[in-house]
C-alpha positions as CSV (number, residue, x, y, z in Angstrom):
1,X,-116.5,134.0,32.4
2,X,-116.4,137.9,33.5
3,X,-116.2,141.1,31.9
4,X,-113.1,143.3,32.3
5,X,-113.8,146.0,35.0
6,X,-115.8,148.8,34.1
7,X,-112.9,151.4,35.1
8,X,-111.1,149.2,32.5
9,X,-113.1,149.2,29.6
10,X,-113.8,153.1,30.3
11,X,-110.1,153.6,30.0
12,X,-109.3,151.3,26.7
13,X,-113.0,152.7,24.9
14,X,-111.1,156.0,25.3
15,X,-108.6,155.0,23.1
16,X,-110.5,154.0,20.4
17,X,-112.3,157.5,19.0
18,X,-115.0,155.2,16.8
19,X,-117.1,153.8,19.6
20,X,-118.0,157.3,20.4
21,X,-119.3,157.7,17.3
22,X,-121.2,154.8,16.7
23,X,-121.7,150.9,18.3
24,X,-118.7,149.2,16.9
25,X,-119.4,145.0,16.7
26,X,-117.5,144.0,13.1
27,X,-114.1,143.0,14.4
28,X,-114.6,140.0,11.5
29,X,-114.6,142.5,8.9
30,X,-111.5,144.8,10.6
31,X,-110.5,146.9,13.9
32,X,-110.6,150.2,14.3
33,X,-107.6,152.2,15.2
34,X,-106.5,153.4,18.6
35,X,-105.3,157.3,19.1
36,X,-102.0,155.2,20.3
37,X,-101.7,153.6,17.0
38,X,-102.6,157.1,15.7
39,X,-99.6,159.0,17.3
40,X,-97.3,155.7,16.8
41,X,-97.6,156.1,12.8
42,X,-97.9,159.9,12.8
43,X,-94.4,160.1,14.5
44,X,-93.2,157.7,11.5
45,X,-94.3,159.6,8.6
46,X,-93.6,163.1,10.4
47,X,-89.9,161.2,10.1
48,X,-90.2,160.5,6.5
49,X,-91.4,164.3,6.0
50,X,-88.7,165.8,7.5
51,X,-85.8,163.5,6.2
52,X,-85.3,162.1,10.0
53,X,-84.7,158.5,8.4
54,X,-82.9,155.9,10.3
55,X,-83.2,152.9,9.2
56,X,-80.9,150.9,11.5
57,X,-83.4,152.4,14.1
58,X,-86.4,151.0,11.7
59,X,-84.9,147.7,11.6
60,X,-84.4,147.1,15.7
61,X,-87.9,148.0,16.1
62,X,-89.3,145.7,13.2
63,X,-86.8,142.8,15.4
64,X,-88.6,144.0,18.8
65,X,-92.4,143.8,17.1
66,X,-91.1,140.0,15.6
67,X,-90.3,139.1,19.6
68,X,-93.1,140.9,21.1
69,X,-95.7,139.0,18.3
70,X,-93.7,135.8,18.8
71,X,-93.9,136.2,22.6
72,X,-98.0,136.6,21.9
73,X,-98.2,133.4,20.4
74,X,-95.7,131.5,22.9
75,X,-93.2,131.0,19.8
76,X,-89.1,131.6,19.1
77,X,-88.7,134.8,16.9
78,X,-86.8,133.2,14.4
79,X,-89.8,131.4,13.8
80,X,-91.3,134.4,13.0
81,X,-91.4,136.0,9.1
82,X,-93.2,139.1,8.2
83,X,-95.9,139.1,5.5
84,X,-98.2,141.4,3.9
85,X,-101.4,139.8,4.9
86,X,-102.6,136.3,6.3
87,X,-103.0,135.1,2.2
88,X,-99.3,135.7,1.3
89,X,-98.6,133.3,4.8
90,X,-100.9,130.6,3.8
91,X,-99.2,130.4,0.2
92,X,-95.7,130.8,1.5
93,X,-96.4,127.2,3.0
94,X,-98.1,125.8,0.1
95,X,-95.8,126.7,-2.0
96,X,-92.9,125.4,0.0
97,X,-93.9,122.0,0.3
98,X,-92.4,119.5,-2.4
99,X,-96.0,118.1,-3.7
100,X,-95.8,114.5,-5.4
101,X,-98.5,113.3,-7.3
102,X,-100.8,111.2,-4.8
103,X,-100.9,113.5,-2.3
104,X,-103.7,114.7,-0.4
105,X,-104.9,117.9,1.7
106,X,-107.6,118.2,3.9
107,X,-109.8,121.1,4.3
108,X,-113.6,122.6,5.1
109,X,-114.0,125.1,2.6
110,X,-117.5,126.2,3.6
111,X,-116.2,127.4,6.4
112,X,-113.0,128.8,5.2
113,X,-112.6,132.4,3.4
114,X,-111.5,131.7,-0.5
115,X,-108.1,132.8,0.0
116,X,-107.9,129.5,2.1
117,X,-109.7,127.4,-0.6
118,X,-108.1,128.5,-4.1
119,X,-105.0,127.7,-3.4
120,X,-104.8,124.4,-2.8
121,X,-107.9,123.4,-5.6
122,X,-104.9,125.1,-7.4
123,X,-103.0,122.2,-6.5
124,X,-104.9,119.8,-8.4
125,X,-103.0,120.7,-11.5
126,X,-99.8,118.8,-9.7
127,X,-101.9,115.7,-8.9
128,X,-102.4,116.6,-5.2
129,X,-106.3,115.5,-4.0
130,X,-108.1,117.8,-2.4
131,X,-110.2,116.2,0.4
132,X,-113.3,119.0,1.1
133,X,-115.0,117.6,3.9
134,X,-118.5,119.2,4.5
135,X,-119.1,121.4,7.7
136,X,-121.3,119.9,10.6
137,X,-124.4,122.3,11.5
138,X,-122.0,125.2,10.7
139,X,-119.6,124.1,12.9
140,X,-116.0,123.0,12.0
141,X,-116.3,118.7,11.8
142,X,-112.8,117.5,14.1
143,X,-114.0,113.8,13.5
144,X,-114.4,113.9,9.8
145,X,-111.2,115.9,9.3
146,X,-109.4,114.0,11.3
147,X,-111.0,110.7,9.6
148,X,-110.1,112.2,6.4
149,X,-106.5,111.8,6.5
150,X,-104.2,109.1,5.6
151,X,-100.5,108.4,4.9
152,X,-100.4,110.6,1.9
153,X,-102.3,113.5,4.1
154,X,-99.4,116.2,3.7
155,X,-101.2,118.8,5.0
156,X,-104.6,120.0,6.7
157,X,-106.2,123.3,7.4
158,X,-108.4,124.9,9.5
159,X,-109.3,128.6,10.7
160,X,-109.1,129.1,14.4
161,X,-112.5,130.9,13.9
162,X,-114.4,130.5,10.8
163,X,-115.0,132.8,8.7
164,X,-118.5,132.3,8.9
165,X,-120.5,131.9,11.0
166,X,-117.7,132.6,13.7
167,X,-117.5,129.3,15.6
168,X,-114.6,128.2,17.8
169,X,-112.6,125.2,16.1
170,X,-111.2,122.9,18.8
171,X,-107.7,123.9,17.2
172,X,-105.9,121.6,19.9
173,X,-107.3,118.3,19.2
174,X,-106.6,118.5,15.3
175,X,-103.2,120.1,16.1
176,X,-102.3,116.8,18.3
177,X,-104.4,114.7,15.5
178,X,-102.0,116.5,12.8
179,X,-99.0,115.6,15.0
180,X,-99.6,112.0,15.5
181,X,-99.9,111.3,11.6
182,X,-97.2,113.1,10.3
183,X,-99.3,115.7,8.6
184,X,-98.5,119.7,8.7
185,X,-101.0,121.7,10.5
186,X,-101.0,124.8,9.4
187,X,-103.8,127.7,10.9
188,X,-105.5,130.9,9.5
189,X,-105.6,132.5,12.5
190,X,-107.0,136.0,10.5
191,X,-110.1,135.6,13.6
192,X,-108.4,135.2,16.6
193,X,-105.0,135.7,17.1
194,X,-105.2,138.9,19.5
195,X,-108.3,138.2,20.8
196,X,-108.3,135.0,21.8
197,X,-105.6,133.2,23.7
198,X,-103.0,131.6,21.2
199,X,-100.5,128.8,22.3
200,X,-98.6,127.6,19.1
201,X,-97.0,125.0,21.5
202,X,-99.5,124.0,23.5
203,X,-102.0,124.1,20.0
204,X,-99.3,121.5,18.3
205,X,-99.6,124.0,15.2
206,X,-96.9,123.8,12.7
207,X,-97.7,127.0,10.9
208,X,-100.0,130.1,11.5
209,X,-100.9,133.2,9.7
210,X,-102.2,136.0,10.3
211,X,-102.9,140.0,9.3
212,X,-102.6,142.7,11.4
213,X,-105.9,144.6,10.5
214,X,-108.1,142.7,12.2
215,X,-107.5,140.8,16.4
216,X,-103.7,142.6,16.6
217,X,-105.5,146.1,15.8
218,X,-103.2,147.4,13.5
219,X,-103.1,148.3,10.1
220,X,-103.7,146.5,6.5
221,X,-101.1,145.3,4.6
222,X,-98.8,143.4,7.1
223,X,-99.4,140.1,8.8
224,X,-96.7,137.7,10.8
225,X,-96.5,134.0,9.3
226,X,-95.2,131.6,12.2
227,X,-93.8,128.4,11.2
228,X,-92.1,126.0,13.6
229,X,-88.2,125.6,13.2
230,X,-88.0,122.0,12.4
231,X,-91.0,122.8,9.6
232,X,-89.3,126.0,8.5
233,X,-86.1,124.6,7.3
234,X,-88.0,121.3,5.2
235,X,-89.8,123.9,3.3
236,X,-88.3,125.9,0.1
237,X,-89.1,129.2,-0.3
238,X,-90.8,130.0,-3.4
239,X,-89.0,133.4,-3.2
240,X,-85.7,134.6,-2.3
241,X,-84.5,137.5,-1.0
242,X,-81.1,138.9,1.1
243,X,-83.2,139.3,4.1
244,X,-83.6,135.4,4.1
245,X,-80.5,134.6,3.3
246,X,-77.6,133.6,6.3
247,X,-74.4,136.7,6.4
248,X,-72.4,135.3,8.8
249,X,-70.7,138.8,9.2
250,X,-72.2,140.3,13.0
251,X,-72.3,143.6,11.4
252,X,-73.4,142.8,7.7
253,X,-75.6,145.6,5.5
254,X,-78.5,144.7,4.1
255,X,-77.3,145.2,0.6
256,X,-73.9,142.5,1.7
257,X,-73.4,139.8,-1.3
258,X,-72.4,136.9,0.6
259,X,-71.2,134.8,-2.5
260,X,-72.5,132.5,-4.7
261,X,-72.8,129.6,-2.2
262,X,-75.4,130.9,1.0
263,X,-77.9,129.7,3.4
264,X,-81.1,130.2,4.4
265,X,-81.5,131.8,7.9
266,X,-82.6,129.7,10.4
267,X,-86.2,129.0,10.9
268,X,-89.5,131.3,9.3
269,X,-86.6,134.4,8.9
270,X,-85.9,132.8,4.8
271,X,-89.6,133.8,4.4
272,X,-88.3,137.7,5.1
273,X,-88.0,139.3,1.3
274,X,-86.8,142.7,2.2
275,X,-87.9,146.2,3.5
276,X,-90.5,145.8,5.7
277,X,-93.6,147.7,6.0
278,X,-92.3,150.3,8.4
279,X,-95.5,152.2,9.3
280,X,-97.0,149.1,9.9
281,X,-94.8,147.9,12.3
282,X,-95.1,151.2,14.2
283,X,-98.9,150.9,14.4
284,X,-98.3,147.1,15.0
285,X,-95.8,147.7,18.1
286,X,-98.8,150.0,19.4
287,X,-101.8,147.6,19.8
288,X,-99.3,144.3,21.1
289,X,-98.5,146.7,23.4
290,X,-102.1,147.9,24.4
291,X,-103.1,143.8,24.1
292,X,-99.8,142.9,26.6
293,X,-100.7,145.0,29.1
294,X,-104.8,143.2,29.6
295,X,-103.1,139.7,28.4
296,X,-104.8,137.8,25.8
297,X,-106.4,135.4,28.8
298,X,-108.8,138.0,29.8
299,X,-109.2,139.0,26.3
300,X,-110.6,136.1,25.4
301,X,-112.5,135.8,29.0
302,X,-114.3,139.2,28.4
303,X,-115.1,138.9,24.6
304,X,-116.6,135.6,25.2
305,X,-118.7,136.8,28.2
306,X,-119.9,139.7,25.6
307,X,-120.7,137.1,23.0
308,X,-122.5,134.9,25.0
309,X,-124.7,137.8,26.7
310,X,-125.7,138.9,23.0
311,X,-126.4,135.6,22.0
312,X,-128.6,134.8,24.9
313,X,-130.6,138.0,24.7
314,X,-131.4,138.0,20.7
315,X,-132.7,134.3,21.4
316,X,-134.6,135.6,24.3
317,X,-136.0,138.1,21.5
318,X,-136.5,135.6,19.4
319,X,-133.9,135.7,16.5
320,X,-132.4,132.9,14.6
321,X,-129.0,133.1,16.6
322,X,-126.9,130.4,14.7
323,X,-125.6,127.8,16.7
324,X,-127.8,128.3,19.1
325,X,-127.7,129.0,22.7
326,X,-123.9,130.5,23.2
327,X,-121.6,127.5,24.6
328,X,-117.8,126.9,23.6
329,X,-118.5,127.4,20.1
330,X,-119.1,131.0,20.9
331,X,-115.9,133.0,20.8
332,X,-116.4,137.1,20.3
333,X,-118.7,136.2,17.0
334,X,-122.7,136.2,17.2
335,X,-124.1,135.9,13.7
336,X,-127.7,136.2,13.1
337,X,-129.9,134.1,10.7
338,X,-129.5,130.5,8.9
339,X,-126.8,128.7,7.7
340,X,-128.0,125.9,5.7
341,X,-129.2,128.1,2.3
342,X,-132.9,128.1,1.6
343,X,-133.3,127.2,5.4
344,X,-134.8,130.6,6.3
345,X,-138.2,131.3,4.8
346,X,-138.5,134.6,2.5
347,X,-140.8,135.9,5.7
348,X,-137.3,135.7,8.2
349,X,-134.9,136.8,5.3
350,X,-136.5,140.0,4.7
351,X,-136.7,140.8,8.7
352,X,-133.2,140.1,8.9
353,X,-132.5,142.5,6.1
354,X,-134.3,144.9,7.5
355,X,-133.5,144.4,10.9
356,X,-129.6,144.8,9.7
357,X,-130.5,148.4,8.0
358,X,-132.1,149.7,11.3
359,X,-128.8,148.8,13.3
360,X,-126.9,150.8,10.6
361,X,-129.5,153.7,11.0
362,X,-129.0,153.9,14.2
363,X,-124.9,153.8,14.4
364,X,-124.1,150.2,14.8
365,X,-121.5,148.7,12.4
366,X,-121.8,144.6,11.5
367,X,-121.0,142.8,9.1
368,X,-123.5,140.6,6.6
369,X,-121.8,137.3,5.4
370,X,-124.0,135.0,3.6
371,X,-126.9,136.6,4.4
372,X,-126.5,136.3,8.6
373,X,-125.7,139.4,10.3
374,X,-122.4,138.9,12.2
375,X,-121.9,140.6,15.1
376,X,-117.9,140.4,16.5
377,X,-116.1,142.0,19.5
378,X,-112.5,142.8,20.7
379,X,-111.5,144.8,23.9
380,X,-113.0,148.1,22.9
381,X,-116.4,146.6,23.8
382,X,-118.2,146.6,26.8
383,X,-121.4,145.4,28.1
384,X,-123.3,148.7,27.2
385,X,-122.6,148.0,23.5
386,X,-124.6,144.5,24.0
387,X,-127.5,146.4,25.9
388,X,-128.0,149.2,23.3
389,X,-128.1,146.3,20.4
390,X,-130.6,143.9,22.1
391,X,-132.6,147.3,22.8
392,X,-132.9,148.5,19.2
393,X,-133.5,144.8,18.2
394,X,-136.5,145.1,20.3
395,X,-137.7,148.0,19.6
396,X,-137.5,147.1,15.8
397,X,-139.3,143.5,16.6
398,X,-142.1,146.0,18.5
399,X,-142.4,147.6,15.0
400,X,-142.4,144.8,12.8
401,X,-145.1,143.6,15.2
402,X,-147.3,146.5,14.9
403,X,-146.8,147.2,11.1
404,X,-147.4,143.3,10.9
405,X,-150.7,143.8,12.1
């Protein structure tokens, strides 16, 4: 694993106004925005102001951000469907599934964000079991998920990197697991997708969805849902809209009224339900560009470096780095602290908590998830964000040391 070259990261850090201002490490929690991003939305709304509105314009860019995201992920466009967030996609495939009474899903929700739990307990109601199979050592467990399925096993889910503590899941072998039994495999890839390298082909994954705030560096409220053709067209939209629906006319309006007999368009483009979130597809046409240009392969190669650097230096300091010393379950998350609850002693939780508001004094932005600091990187970082961290973690320990005694 190596870095990106220093001439590089100088160049994309310049972009990115926040890491002047303080140590930025909470990509789990959101991006910041890039000047490009900046100017790319600016221009858009300076349009609205000033009456410059055209939409057909609006429209062939949203179609160029759909190919350039589904050229990301290795995927057609038309299996492509815009979304306001990574929830929305997750329950555009529940909901499309014709449930029977008897069937099962398979999940990990201790390592899943709620918005990828609730809505399939919801599912109970329909007489669908809920398999909820328990983590291993914080880490996502292929065997027992895998183990867990059956003939009824309609669906199972995963995120590509969990939500905490920020582990890798070996999305690959489930995918081809998935695949061999018939089951959908569909992905919150809220974590990664942008950061790390994404193969929807090569993953076997049947659906993914993501938001754009987040590894794509763009803006809240829009996310991309990808669902593979031959799975788009089982699946019945729980919504319906004229963008989803088939006009055979080349040259047809968006307000065209087909008549009463239609069809869906092919593939994830039914899940379209109308105007699209224009300035986020301006700020989202800005960062895939920035992330085209470095390629997601180095990406991943230089976050992971970062990650494993901070990992190995806060163990060499002494800190509780979950997971361990940094090996493929390290992506571009660190987190700090213990996983199993009442595992830390009141002694560590309290250093941790304090430890986590002397970062914050001193300008460096984290997140806390379930009491472990969590410490997450895109491209913006470089290797003199994981020096200055591991240097005021020492110089707190130094303190906590001397007050101590």
């Amino acid at each position: 694993m190596k870095t990106l070259t220093q001439v590089e990261t100088a160049e994309i850090r310049q972009k990115f106004p926040v890491m002047k201002a303080c140590t930025y490490l909470d990509l789990g929690g959101r991006a910041p925005l890039s000047t490009d991003v900046l100017a790319a939305v600016t221009r858009h709304l300076d349009d609205c102001v000033q009456g410059r509105v055209d939409k057909d314009a609006w429209f062939r860019q949203a179609e160029a951000v759909r190919n350039r995201y589904a050229a990301l992920i290795n995927a057609q466009p038309d299996e492509v469907a815009y979304t306001k967030n990574t929830s929305e996609g997750l329950n555009i495939v529940c909901a499309g599934i014709d449930w029977q009474s008897g069937d099962n899903v398979v999940l990990c929700p201790e390592l899943e964000h709620p918005n990828n739990i609730y809505l399939w307990l919801n599912l109970r109601r329909r007489g669908v079991e809920v398999r909820l199979v328990k983590p291993r050592d914080g880490a996502m467990p292929i065997d027992e998920l895998i183990a867990a399925m059956d003939e009824r096993t309609r669906l199972l889910t995963v995120s590509s990197v969990s939500f905490i503590p920020g582990f890798r899941t070996d999305v690959e072998r489930l995918g081809r697991a998935c695949r061999a039994r018939g089951a959908l495999f569909l992905v919150d890839g809220a974590q990664s997708v942008g950061v790390l390298h994404t193969d929807v082909e090569a993953m076997c994954i049947d659906a993914l969805a993501v938001s754009t705030q987040k590894g794509l560096m763009a803006m809240y409220g829009m996310g991309f849902l990808y669902v593979r053709r031959a799975v788009a067209e089982q699946l019945d939209p729980a919504y319906v809209a004229r963008f989803g629906i088939d006009i055979s006319k080349a040259d047809a309006h968006e307000s065209d009224f087909g008549g009463t007999e239609f069809s869906f368009l092919p593939g994830a483009r039914r899940f379209d339900l109308g105007n699209y979130n224009f300035a986020g597809v301006c700020a989202a046409e800005a960062s895939l560009a920035l992330i085209a240009s470095i390629g997601t392969k180095r990406i991943e190669e230089h976050v992971t470096a970062l990650a494993h650097a901070l990992g190995r230096g806060l163990i060499e300091l002494g800190l509780p780095v979950c997971g361990g010393a940094p090996g493929p379950h390290i992506a571009q998350t660190i987190s700090v602290g213990h996983y199993e609850a009442g595992a830390a002693s009141p002694g560590s939780a309290d250093t941790l908590r304090r430890l986590h508001r002397h970062l914050l004094e001193q300008g460096v932005k984290l997140s806390v998830r379930r009491d472990m600091l969590r410490f997450s990187m895109h491209v913006y970082n470089g290797m003199e964000d994981i020096d200055r961290v591991l240097a005021l973690c020492k110089d707190f320990l130094r303190r906590e040391k001397t007050r101590a005694a």
